[in-house]
C-alpha positions in Angstrom: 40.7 9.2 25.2 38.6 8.2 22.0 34.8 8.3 21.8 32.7 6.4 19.4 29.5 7.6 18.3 26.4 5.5 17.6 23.8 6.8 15.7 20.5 4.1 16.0 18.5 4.9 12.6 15.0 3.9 12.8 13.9 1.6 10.2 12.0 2.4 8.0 8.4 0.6 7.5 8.6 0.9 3.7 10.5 -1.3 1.4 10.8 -2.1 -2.4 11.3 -5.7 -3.0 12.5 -6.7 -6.3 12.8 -9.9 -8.2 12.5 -11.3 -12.0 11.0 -13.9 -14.2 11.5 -14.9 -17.5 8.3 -14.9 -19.0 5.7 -12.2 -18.6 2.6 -14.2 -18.4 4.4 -15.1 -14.9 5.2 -11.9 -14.3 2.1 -10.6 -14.0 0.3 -13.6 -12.3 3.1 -13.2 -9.6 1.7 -9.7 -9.7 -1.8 -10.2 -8.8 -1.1 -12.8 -6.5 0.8 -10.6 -4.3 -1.7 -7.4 -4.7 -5.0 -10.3 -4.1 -3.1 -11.2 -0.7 -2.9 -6.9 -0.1 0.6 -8.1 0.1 1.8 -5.4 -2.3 0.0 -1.8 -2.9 1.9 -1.6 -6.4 3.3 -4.3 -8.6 5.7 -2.6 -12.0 6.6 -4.8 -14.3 9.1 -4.4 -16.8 11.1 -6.0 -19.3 15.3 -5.9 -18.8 18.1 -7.8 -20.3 20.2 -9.6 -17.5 23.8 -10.8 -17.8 24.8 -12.7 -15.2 27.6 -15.4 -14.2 25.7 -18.8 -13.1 27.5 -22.0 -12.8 31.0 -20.9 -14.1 29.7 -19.2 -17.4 28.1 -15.8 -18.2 24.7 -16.0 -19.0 22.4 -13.3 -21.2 18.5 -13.6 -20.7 15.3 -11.5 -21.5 13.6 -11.3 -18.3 10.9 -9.1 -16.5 11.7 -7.3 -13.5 9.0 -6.7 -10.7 9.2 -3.7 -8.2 6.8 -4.4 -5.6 5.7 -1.5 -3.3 5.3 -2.9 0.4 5.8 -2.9 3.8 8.4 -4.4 5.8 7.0 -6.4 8.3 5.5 -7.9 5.4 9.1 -9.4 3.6 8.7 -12.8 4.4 5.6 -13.9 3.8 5.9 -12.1 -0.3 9.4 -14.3 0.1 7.5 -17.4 0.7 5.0 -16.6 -1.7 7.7 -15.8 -4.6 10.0 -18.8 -3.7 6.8 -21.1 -4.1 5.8 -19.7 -7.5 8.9 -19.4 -8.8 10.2 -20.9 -11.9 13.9 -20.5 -11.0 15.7 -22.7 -8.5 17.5 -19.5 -7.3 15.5 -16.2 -7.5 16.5 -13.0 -7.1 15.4 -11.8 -4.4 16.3 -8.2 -2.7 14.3 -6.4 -0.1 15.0 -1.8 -0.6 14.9 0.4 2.4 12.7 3.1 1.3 13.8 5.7 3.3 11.7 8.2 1.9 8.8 9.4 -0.4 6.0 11.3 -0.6 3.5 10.9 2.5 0.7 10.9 1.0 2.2 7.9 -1.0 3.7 6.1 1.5 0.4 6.1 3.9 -1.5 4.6 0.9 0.8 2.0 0.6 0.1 1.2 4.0 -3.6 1.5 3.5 -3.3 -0.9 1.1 -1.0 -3.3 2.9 -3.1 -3.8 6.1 -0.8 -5.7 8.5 -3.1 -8.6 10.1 
């Protein structure tokens, strides 16, 4: 007789989402829009060099890539909010479990992120 086991994992309320622009004036108006709406605790913005295949050919850019510190519950609405200030007709986009961190971190975050 075979057993499976299922392990439930509670997820976790804390999430990195991460996306990119090509110009850092728009970077960091993407920024303060999110952190004016207490939609993200922490916005870092940095510049990265991207190579990518779009639209059968590989592509280099210069582009800025934003880590913003957030809750979960509170994905979509920065989704919405990137897709409708967003300069590229397909964003990246990519929501991070975090899993972990250092509570006294992790409960600012959520002190800054008030969920409505």
């Amino acid at each position: 007789m075979k057993y499976s086991i299922i392990i439930f994992m509670k997820r976790s309320e804390f999430c990195i989402v991460i996306t990119t622009t090509d110009d850092q004036e728009h970077a960091r108006f993407l920024a303060r829009s999110l952190l004016d709406a207490r939609l993200a605790a922490c916005v870092q913005i940095e510049p990265i060099e991207s190579l990518y295949r779009w639209e059968g050919t590989v592509q280099s850019a210069r582009e800025y890539r934003l880590q913003i510190k957030t809750l979960r519950a509170l994905y979509e609405k920065i989704e919405s909010m990137i897709l409708t200030q967003h300069p590229y007709e397909t964003p990246e986009i990519l929501l991070l479990p975090a899993e972990g961190g250092l509570k006294r971190y992790l409960e600012w975050i959520r002190t800054e992120c008030p969920l409505d």
